[in-house]
Structure formats: C-alpha cells, structure tokens
C-alpha positions as CSV (number, residue, x, y, z in Angstrom):
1,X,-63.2,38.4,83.1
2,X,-63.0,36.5,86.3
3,X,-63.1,33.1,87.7
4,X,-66.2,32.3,89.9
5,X,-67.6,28.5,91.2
6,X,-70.3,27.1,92.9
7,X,-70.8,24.2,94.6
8,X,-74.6,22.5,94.5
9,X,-74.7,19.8,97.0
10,X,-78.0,17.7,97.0
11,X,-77.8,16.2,100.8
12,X,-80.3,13.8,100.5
13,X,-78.9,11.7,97.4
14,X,-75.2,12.4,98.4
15,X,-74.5,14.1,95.3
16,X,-72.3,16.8,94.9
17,X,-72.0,19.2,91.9
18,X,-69.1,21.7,91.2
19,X,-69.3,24.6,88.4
20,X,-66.3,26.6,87.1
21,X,-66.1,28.6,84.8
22,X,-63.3,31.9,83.2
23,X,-65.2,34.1,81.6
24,X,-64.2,36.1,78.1
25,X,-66.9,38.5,78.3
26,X,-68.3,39.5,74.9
27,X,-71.8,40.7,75.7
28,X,-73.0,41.7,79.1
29,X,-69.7,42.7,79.9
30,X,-70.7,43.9,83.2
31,X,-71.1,41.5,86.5
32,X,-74.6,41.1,85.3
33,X,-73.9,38.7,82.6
34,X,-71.5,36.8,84.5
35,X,-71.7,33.0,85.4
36,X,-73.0,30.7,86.3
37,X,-76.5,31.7,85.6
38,X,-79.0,31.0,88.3
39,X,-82.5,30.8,88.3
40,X,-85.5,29.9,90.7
41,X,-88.7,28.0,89.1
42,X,-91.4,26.8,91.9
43,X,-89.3,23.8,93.4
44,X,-85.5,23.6,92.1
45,X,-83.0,25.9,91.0
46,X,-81.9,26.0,87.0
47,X,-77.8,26.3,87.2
48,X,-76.3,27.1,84.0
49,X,-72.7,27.8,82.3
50,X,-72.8,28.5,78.3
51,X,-69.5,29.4,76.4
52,X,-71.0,30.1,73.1
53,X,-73.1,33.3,71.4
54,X,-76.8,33.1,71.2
55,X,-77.5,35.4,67.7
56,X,-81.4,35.5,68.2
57,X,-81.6,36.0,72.4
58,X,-84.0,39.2,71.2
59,X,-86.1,37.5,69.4
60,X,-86.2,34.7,71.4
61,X,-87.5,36.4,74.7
62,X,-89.7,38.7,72.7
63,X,-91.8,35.6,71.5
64,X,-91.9,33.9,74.6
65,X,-92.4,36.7,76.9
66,X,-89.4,36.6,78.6
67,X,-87.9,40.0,80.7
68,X,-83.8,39.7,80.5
69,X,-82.2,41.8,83.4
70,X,-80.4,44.6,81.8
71,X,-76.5,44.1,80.9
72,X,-76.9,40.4,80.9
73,X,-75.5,38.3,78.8
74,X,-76.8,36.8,75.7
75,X,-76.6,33.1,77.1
76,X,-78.8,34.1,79.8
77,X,-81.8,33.3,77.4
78,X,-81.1,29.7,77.5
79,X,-81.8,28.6,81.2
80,X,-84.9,31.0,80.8
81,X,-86.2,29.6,77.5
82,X,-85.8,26.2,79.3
83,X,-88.2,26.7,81.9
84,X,-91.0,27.8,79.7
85,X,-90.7,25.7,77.1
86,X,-88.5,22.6,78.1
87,X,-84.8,21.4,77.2
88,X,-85.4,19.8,73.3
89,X,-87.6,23.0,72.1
90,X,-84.9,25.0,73.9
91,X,-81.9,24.0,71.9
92,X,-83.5,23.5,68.6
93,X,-85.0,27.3,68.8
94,X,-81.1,28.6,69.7
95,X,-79.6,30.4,66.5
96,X,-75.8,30.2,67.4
97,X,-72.9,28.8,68.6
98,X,-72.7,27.6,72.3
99,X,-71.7,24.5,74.7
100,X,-73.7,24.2,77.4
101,X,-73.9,22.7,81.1
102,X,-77.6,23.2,82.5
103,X,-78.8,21.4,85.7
104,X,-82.2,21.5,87.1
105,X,-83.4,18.9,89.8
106,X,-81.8,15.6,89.9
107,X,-81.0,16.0,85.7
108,X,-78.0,17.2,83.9
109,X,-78.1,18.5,80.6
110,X,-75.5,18.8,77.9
111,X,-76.0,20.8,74.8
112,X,-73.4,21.2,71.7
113,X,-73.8,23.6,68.9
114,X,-74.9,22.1,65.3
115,X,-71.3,22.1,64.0
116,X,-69.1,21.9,67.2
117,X,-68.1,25.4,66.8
118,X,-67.6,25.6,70.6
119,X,-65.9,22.7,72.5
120,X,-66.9,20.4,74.6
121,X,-65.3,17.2,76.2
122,X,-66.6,14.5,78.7
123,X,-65.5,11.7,80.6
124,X,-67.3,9.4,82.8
125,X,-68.2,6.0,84.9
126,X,-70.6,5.2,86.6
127,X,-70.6,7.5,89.6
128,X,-68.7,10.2,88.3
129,X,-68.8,13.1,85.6
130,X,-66.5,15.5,84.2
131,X,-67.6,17.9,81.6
132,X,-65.2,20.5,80.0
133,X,-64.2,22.7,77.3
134,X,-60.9,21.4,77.0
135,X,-59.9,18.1,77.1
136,X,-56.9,18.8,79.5
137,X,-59.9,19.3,82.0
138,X,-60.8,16.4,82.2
139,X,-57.7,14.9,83.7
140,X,-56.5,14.3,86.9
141,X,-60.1,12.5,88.3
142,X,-60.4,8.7,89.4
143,X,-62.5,8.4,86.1
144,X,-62.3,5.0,84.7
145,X,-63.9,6.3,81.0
146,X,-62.2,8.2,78.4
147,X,-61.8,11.6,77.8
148,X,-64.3,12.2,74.3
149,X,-65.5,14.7,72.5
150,X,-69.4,15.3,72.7
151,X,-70.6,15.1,69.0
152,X,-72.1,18.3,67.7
153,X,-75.5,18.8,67.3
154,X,-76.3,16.6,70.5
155,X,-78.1,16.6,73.9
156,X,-77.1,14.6,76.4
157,X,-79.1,14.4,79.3
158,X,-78.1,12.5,82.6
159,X,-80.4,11.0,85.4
160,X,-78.8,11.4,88.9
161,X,-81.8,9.2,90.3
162,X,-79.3,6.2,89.7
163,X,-76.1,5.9,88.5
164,X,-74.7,8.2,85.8
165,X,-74.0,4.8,83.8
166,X,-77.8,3.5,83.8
167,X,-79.1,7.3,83.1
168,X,-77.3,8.4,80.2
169,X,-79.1,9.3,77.1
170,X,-77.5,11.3,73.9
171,X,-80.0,12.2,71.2
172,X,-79.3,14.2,68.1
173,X,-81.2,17.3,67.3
174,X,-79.7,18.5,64.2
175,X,-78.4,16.6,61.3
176,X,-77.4,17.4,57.9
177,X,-80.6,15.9,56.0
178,X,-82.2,18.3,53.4
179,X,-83.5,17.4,50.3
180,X,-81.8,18.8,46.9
181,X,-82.7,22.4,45.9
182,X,-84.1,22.5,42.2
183,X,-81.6,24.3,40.4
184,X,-83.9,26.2,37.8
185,X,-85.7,27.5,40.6
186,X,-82.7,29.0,42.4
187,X,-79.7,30.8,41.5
188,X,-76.7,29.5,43.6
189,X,-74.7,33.0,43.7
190,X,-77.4,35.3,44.4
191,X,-78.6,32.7,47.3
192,X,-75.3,32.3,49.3
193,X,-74.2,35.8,48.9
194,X,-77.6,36.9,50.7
195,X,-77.4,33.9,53.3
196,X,-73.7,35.2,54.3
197,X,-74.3,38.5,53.9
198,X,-77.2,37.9,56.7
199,X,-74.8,35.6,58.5
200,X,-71.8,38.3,58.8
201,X,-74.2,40.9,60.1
202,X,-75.8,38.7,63.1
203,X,-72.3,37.7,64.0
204,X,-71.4,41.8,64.6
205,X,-73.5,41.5,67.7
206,X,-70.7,42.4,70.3
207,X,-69.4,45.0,72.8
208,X,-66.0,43.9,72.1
209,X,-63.9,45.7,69.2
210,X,-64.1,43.1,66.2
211,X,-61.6,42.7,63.2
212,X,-61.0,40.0,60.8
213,X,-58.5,37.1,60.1
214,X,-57.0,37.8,55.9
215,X,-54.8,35.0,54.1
216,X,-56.0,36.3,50.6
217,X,-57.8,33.5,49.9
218,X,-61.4,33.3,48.4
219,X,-63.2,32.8,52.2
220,X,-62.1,35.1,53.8
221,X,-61.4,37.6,52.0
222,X,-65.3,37.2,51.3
223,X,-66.0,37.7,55.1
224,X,-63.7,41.1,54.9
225,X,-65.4,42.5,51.9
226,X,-68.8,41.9,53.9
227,X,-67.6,43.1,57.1
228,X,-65.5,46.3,55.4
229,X,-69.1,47.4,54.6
230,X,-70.4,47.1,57.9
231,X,-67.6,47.8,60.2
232,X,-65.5,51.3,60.1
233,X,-62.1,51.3,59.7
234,X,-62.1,47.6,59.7
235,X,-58.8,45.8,61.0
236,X,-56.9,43.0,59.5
237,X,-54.7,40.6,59.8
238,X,-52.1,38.6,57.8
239,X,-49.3,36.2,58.6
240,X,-46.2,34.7,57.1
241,X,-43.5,32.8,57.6
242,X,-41.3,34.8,55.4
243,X,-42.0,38.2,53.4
244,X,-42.8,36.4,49.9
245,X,-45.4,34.0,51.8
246,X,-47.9,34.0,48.7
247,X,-50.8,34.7,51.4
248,X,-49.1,38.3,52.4
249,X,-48.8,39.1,48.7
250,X,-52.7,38.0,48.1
251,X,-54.2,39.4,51.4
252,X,-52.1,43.0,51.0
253,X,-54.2,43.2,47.8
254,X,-58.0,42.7,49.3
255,X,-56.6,44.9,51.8
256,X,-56.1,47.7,49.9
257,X,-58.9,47.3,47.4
258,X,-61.3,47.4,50.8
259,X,-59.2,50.1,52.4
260,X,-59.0,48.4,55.9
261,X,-56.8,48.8,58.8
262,X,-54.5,46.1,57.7
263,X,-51.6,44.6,59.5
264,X,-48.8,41.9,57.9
265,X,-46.8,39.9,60.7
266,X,-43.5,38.0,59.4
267,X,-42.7,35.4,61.4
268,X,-39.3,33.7,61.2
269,X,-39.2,29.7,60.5
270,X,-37.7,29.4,63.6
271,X,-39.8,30.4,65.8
272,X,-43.0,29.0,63.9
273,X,-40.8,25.9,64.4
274,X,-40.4,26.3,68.5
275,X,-43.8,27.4,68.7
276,X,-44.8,23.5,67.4
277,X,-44.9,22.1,71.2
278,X,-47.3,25.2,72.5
279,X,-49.6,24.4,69.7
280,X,-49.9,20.6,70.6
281,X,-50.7,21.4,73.7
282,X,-53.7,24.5,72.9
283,X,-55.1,22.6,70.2
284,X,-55.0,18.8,71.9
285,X,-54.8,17.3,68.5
286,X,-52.2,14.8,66.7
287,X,-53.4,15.6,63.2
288,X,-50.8,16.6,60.9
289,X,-52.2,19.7,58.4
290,X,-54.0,20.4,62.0
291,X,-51.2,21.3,63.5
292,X,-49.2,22.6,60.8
293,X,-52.0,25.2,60.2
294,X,-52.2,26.2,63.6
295,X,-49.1,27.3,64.3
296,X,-49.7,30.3,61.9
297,X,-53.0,30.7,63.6
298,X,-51.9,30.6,66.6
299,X,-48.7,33.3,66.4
300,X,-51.2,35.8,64.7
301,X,-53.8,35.4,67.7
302,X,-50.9,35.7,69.8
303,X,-49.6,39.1,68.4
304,X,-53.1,40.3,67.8
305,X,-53.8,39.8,71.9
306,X,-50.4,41.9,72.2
307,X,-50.9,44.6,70.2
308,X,-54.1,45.5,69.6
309,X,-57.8,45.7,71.9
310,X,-59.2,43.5,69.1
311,X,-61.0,40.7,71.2
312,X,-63.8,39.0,68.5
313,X,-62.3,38.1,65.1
314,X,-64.0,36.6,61.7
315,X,-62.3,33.7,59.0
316,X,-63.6,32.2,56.6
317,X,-63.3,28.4,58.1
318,X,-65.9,25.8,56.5
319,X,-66.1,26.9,53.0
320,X,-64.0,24.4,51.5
321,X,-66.2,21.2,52.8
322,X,-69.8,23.4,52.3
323,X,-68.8,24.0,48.7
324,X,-66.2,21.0,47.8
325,X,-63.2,23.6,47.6
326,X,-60.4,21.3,48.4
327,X,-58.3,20.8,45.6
328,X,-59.2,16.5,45.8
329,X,-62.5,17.0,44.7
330,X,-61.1,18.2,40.9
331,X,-60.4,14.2,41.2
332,X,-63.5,13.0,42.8
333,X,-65.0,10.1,40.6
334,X,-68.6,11.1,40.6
335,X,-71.5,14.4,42.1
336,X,-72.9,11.9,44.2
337,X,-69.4,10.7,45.6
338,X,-68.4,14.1,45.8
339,X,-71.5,15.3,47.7
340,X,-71.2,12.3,50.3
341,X,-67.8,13.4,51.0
342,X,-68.4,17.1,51.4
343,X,-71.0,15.5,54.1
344,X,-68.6,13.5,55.6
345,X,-66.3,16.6,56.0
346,X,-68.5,18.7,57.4
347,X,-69.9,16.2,60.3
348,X,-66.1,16.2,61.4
349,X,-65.4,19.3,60.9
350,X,-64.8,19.8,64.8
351,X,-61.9,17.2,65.0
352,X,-60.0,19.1,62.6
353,X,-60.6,23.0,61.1
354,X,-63.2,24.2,63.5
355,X,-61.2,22.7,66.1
356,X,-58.2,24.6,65.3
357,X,-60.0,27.6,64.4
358,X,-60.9,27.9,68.3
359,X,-58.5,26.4,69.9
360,X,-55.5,29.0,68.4
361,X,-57.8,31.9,69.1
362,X,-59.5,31.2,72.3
363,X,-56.0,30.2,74.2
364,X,-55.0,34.0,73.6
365,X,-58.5,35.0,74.8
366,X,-59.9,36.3,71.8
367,X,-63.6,35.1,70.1
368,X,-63.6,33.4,66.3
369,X,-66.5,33.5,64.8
370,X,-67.3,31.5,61.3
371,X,-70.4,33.0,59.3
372,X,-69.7,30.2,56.7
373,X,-71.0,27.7,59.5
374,X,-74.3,29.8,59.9
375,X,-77.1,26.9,60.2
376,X,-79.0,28.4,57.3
377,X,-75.5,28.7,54.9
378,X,-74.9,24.9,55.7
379,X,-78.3,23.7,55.3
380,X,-78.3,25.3,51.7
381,X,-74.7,24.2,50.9
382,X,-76.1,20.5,51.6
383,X,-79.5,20.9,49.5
384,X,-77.1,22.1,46.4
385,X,-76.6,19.0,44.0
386,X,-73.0,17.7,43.6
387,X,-73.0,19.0,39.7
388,X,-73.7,22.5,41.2
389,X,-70.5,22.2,43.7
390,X,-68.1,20.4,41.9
391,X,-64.8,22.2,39.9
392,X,-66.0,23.7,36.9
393,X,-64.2,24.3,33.6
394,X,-64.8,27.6,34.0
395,X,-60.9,28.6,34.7
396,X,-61.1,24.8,36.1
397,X,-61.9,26.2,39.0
398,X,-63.8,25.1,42.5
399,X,-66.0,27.0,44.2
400,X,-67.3,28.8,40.7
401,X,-70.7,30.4,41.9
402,X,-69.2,31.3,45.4
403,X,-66.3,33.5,43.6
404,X,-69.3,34.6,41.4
405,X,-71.7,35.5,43.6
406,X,-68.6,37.9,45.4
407,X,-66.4,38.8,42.3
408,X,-67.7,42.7,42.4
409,X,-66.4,43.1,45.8
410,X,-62.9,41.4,45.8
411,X,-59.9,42.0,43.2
412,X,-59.7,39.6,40.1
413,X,-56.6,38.2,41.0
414,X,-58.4,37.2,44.3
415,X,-61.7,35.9,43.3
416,X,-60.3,33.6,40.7
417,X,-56.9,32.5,42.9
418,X,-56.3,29.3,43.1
419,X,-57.4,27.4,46.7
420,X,-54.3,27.4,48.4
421,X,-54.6,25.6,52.1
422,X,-53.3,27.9,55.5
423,X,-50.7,25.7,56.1
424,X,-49.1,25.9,52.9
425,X,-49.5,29.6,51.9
426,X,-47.8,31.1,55.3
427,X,-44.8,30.2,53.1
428,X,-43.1,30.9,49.6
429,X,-43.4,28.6,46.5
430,X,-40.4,27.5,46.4
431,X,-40.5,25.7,49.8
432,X,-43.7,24.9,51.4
433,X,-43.8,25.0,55.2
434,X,-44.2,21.4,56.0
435,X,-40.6,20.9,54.3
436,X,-39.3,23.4,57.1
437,X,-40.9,21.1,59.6
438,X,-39.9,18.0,58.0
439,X,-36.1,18.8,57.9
440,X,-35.9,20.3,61.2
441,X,-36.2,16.6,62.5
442,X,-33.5,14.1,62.4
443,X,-33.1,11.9,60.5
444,X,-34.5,8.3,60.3
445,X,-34.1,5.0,58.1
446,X,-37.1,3.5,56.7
447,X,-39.1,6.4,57.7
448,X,-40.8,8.5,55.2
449,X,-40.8,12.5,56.0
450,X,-44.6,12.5,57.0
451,X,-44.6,9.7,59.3
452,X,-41.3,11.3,60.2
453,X,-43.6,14.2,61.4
454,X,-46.2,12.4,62.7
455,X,-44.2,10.8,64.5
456,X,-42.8,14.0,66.6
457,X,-45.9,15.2,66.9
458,X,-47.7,12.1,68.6
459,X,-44.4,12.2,71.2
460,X,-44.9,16.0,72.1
461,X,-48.8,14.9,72.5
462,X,-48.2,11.8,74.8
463,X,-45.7,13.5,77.0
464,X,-48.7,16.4,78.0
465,X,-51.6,14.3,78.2
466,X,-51.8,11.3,79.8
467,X,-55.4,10.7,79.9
468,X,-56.4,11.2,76.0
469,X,-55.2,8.3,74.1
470,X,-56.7,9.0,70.6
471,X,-57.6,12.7,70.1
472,X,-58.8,12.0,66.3
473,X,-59.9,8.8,64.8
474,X,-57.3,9.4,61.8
475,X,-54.6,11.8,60.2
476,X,-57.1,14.8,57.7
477,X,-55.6,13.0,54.4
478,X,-57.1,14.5,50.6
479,X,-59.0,11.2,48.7
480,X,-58.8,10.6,45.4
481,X,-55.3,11.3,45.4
482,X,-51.8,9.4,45.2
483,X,-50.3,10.7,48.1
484,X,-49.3,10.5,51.5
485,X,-49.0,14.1,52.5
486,X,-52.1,15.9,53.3
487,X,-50.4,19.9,51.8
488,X,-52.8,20.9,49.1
489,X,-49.3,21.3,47.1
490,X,-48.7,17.6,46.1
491,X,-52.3,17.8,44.5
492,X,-52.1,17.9,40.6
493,X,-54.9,20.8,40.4
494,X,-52.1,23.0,42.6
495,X,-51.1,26.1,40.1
496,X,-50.5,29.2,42.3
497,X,-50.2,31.0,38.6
C-alpha cells in the first residue's frame, strides 16, 4: 500500500539499522496495520517487518492475554507474542506462513516459515548485513558474502555486541521428523480430506477479494471444490498457450461442475516465448521446468492484476512431493526409497515450486496461498508409510486415496486424470511447450536441446544479476528415469488418455 522506512541508530556501538518495507495489505488494510511494527518493553524498542499471514493471531493473543489495537494487522502478534514469551516459543506457536525481521536491543532476529512459503535472502560479512525478500536486494552493498537463501523452518539470531561474523547462530525449529501412522488405525482419505478442508478455510482469512488458480488437474481443482463451498460466486482462472491446451479442456470441466466464475486466458507461443527474460528476472532462478512453469504463471497473475480486483489466490502447489505424485515415482525401486525422496522434495521445495509459486504472483502484487503446505497436512503426509503413497494398480494411478478422499466433489474424468505437470499442460499433445522453447533458439553442434535451453537461460540470468552466482544447487530433474529432460511427458507412466 505504501512504502515507509526507519532508521534505528544505536550511538553508542556505532551501529546503524535501516528497515524498508512495500506493503500488499491483506489484513489491517488500514494505516493501522502498517509497518514496521513498533513496540516499547521497559528498556528497548521491539522493531519488526513480517511479510507472511499469521492464521492463528486470535487465538494466539486470547491465550496469552494480549490486546491487538483495532485494524492491525495479523503480523502484529508476532513482536507482541515475543515479549511475553521470548523469540523460540514465539515462532514455534505461529500457525502460518511469514518471513520475518525482528530487532530488540543489540539482537537481530530472523525467522522463516516451516516450508519457505515466504522468501527470504541474506548476505553478509563480518560488519555488515543485508536481509531481503528478494534476492536482487541484496545487491549493490560492499558485502564480501554471498547472496543465500535462509533455509525454511530456521531462526537465525545475530549478536551486535561483536561482529556479525563471531555472533551468528542458525537453529532449526521445525523439521520433517514424525514417526509412521498405523494404517489400521487411520483411514488415509477421510484424514487428508478433513486436514485440507480445515486448511482451505483458515486460509479465507482476508479483507481482500480471493479467487483460485484451475489447470484441471487433481490439486487444484481439490482446492476449488473446497473453496466453491465456502466462497460465493467463486472466481477462476485458467491458462493456455493455445485453445486445445489439455489444461483449458480439463479446468473448463471442474469449472462448470462447481459453477464458478471461471475465466480461460489464451496466450499466443509468442509472447509466452518474449515473456521468458521477465520471468528470469521475477523468479531469480536458472532451473529449467522452473522457469518453463512460470511463464504460464506468471502471464495469468499478470492478466488477473489487469482485469480483475482479485488480490489473494489459492493452487494446489505441494501435493505432488507430500503424496509422491510425480510420475517418477511409478519407477521408484522401493516405499522406503520412495518415502526418502518425497522428503527430499519437500525440504527443497522453496528452490523450485514454492518458489515459483510466489515469485509469479507476488511480482504482480497479488497473495498465493498453498493449503497443501498447511503444517498439520505435511506432518501427516510424512507419518504415511511409502506403501500407502506410492502409484497403485488401482487405474495405475498416484495419489489413489487423495483422488478418493475428493472423487464426490470433482468430475470423473478429473479425479482419475492422469498427473500432467504446469509446464507441459499450458500446451496441446501434439507439441509440448518446452519444444516451442527449444526451437525458438538457434541452433548449436554438439549441443543437446535441454542444455541448449539451459543454456539461454543461465545467459539471461548472468546478465541481471551480478551478485548471485548459483541460485539452485542443481537443474529439478525426475529420478528413476532415462532421461535428460525434466517434462513429465518423456516419462513412460505419461497417458493423457
């Protein structure tokens, strides 16, 4: 909503501290919840910046007695929380997403979200710090360090007694560790249909109007059928790269089965194709299905911020790594291998889907918010056992007790289609969208047509960021599988029928 910065100067260590912060105002839209947040305890102030959405602020003040000053914002619990109860209790009590900057007396304290839903990037030395949502913000200081991303589900806490390089302490305080469920005691459908039916409805907290992201796959068209319950006259959105993209054809008919709002954008190839340099630069990634899924992402939040007042919007990012819905895991050699890679995926899922899942959305101004990344839907998705999540040869397909727990709210055709990955289904089956990219590039000897691509897109990267030399520690590639093209296509499970 507006810009505003303070400048904290602590005269008698020499230290200066400068906040900034652009607002997207969601809840407390008024000047009350704006930021930084400032409060008084009996000898230093608490200074505090949160991007992020704090689901249980209510709650949270009700059981520790805490008064919120009317029209504030949700984050406004946070730097309150803190003083009663300290910085470690704080963050582990917070049900939401969020990245936070909190300083209090001669300490500064970082705070990520579980998953990495929400951003955050830092760069230091020993006498300086930078912190900041993007990473682009973190360039153009005398910093000697990196620019790196601050893992989810940390606190990092920095000592200005001494030097930022002798204070620096980064603890985890949530981790993917729960034991297995017993699977006589539980039935998996019933269980995750509750868990993300409650997820959905804490995420409608907003005074912003909401709508929700369609491709017609299984995800989210589980989040519209939950939200088309909820939410009158619900909006939604689909987008293509030409009219027979098979995610138009899928979402038009969860659309009209829920009766929502619903609006198809068609996108020529060519300008999906000069929008490829914009989306490099909003999502700060190299990654190769990262990018080519972002671009649809990306010209949807765009036209959505054009034509519509819609400012917060659902998907259904996270599924495929909570539940193994990838088509590589029909390959995977064994449950327990396929359950340690579901873990794997999930722990990175901010370098890659959550990453562009934000990034698209947030550079047009608008909120994304992911009920499949709820803290209680993840920790159950990790309890399950890998023979509960693996494809089954029911209809051979993946995600069996997820399309059964939802199958009476979503078409047939829908609940039993086939996973079919964003970047591939904004096109037709006769010619998957990374081919468009592919031979829109010249030609090259000796170069295969995915190293052809990654090739272009590392260039486009370099020549916008000078300070950010490896944005992911490798290329999102499927396992199990002979290939080196990361499109859910070239995998021998693929049958759009």
């Amino acid at each position: 909503r507006s810009k505003h910065k303070r400048q904290l100067l602590n005269e008698e260590k020499s230290t200066e501290r400068f906040i900034g912060f652009h607002r997207l105002a969601i809840n407390g839209i008024s000047e009350e919840g704006d930021q930084p947040i400032t409060l008084q305890d009996a000898e230093n102030e608490v200074n505090m910046i949160c991007n992020g959405e704090i689901y249980n602020y209510k709650q949270l003040a009700e059981e520790y007695d805490i008064s919120l000053t009317e029209g504030c914002s949700d984050c406004a619990i946070i730097p309150s929380l803190f003083l009663k109860i300290g910085i470690v209790e704080t963050i582990s009590k917070l049900d939401g997403v969020f990245a936070f900057v909190l300083t209090h007396s001669d300490k500064i304290y970082i705070g990520r979200d579980a998953i990495g839903v929400r951003p955050l990037f830092i760069r230091k030395d020993s006498l300086n710090l930078v912190v900041s949502s993007i990473a682009k913000g973190c360039e153009g200081f005398k910093i000697e360090g990196e620019t790196q991303q601050v893992p989810p589900g940390t606190l990092t806490v920095f000592n200005e007694s001494n030097t930022l390089g002798q204070n620096f302490s980064q603890t985890k305080w949530w981790k993917l560790s729960n034991p297995h469920l017993n699977s006589i005691q539980i039935n998996p459908a019933s269980e995750v249909r509750k868990l993300l039916i409650e997820a959905t409805e804490k995420r409608l907290m907003s005074e912003r109007p909401v709508g929700c992201l369609l491709s017609g796959g299984l995800d989210s068209s589980v989040i519209a059928a939950i939200l088309a319950k909820r939410v009158e006259n619900l909006k939604t959105f689909s987008i293509g790269f030409s009219s027979d993209s098979t995610d138009l054809k899928y979402a038009r008919l969860v659309a009209n089965h829920l009766n929502t709002d619903h609006s198809e954008i068609i996108i020529p190839y060519e300008k999906a194709l000069s929008a490829i340099p914009e989306v490099i630069k909003a999502t700060e990634t190299t990654d190769i299905t990262t990018i080519r899924a972002s671009v649809g992402m990306y010209l949807l939040s765009e036209w959505i911020k054009q034509n519509t007042d819609i400012t917060v919007l659902y998907s259904g990012e996270g599924s495929d790594e909570l539940f193994c819905g990838y088509l590589y895991f029909h390959n995977a050699p064994d449950n327990k291998t396929l359950e340690q890679e579901s873990k794997r995926l999930v722990n990175e899922l901010h370098l890659y889907d959550v990453l562009r899942a934000d990034r698209t959305t947030a550079v047009h101004g608008l909120e994304l918010r992911v009920p499949f990344l709820d803290k209680k839907v993840v920790q159950f998705a990790m309890s399950l056992l890998g023979e509960v999540r693996t494809p089954k040869n029911v209809k051979n397909m993946e995600k069996i007790f997820l399309r059964q727990a939802f199958s009476d709210m979503l078409p047939e055709k829908v609940v039993w289609r086939r996973k079919e990955g964003f970047s591939d289904g904004v096109s037709n089956l006769e010619k998957p969208w990374y081919k468009h990219i592919q031979e829109s590039l010249p030609e090259e000897k000796e170069v295969s047509d995915v190293r052809k691509e990654e090739k272009f897109y590392r260039q486009i990267f370099d020549e916008n960021f000078k300070d950010i030399r490896n944005p992911v520690p490798k290329n999102w590639m499927p396992k199990w599988t002979n290939t080196d093209d990361p499109s859910g296509r070239v995998i021998e499970a693929f049958d759009e029928s």
